[in-house]
C-alpha positions as CSV (number, residue, x, y, z in Angstrom):
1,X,29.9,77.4,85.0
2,X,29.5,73.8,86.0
3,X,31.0,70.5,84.5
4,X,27.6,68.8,84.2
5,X,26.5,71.3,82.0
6,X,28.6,70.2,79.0
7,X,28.0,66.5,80.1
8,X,24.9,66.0,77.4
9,X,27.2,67.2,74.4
10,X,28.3,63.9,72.3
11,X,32.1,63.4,73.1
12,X,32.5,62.0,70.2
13,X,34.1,62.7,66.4
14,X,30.5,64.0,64.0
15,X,30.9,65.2,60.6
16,X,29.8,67.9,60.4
17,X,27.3,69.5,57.4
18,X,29.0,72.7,55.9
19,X,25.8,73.6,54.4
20,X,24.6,73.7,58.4
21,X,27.7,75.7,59.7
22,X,27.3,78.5,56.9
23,X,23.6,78.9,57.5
24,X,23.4,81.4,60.3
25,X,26.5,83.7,58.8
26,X,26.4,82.9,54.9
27,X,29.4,82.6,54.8
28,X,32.1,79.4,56.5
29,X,34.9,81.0,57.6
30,X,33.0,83.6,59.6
31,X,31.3,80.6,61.4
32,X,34.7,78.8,62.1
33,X,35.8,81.8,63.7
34,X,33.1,82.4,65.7
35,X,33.1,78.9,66.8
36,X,36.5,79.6,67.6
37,X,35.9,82.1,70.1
38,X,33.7,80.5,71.7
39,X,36.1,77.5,71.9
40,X,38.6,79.7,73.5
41,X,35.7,81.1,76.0
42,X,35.0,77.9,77.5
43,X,38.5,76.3,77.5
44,X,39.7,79.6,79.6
45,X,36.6,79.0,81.6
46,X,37.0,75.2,82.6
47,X,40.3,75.4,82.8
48,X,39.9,78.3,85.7
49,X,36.7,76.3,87.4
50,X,39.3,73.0,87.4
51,X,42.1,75.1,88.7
52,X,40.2,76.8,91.5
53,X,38.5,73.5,92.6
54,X,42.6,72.0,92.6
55,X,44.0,74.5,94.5
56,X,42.0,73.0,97.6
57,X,44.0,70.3,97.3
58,X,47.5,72.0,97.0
59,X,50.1,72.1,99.8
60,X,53.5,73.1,100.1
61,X,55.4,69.8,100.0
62,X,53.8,66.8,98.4
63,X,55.0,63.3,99.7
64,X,54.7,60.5,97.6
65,X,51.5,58.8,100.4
66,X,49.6,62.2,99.9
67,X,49.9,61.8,95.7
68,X,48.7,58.2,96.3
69,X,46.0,58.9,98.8
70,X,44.4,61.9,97.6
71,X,41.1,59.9,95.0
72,X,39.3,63.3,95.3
73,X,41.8,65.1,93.5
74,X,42.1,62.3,90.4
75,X,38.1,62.1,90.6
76,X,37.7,65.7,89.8
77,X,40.8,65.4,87.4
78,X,38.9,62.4,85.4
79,X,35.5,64.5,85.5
80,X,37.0,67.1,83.3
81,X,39.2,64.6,81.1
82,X,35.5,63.1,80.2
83,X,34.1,66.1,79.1
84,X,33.7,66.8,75.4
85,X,36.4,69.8,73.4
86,X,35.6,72.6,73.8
87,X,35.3,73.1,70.3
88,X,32.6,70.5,70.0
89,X,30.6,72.3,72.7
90,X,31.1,75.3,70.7
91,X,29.9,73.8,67.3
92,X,27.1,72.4,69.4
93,X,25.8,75.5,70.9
94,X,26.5,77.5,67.6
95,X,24.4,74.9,65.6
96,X,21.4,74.7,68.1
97,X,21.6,78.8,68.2
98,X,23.0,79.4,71.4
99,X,25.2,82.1,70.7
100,X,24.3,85.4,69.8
101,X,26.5,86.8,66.7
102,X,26.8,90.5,66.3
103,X,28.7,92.0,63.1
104,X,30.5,94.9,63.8
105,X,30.2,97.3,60.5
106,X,33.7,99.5,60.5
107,X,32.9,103.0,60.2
108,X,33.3,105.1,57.0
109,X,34.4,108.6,57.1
């Protein structure tokens, strides 16, 4: 996954349209939760991408030249501060039909 991926989703706060967000289940709370999965999906998933690219950057003892000194560090840092929630990238991609939504039927004896 790469950061300028999520870079063309509006950061900003939308209303939403319930009407919009029933549509593709019928029902709201089914969409919220799948929106919230998804959420949780990319959050893990950034958060792992940001860690990996930090841990470059990690040494044992941190002096107080190398916190000042190291702009690569704070520029990736700011990069993903910039990007939009990931539950407005999830509401995004959910309303554009993005995501694939399977119902799982429980099984009757």
């Amino acid at each position: 996954m790469k950061v300028s991926k999520y870079r063309n989703y509006n950061s900003s706060l939308v209303t939403r349209d319930l009407e919009k967000l029933t549509e593709p289940t019928g029902n709201l709370y089914e969409s919220v939760a799948i929106i919230s999965r998804r959420a949780r999906q990319i959050a893990t998933k950034l958060k792992e991408e940001l860690t990996t690219k930090l841990a470059d950057f990690a040494t044992a003892i941190d002096t107080l030249e190398e916190v000042h000194e190291n702009k690569e560090q704070i520029e990736i840092s700011r990069s993903y501060e910039k990007l939009p929630k990931p539950t407005t990238i999830a509401t995004e991609e959910f309303l554009e039909g993005k995501l694939i939504v399977k119902k799982v039927e429980p099984e009757t004896e």
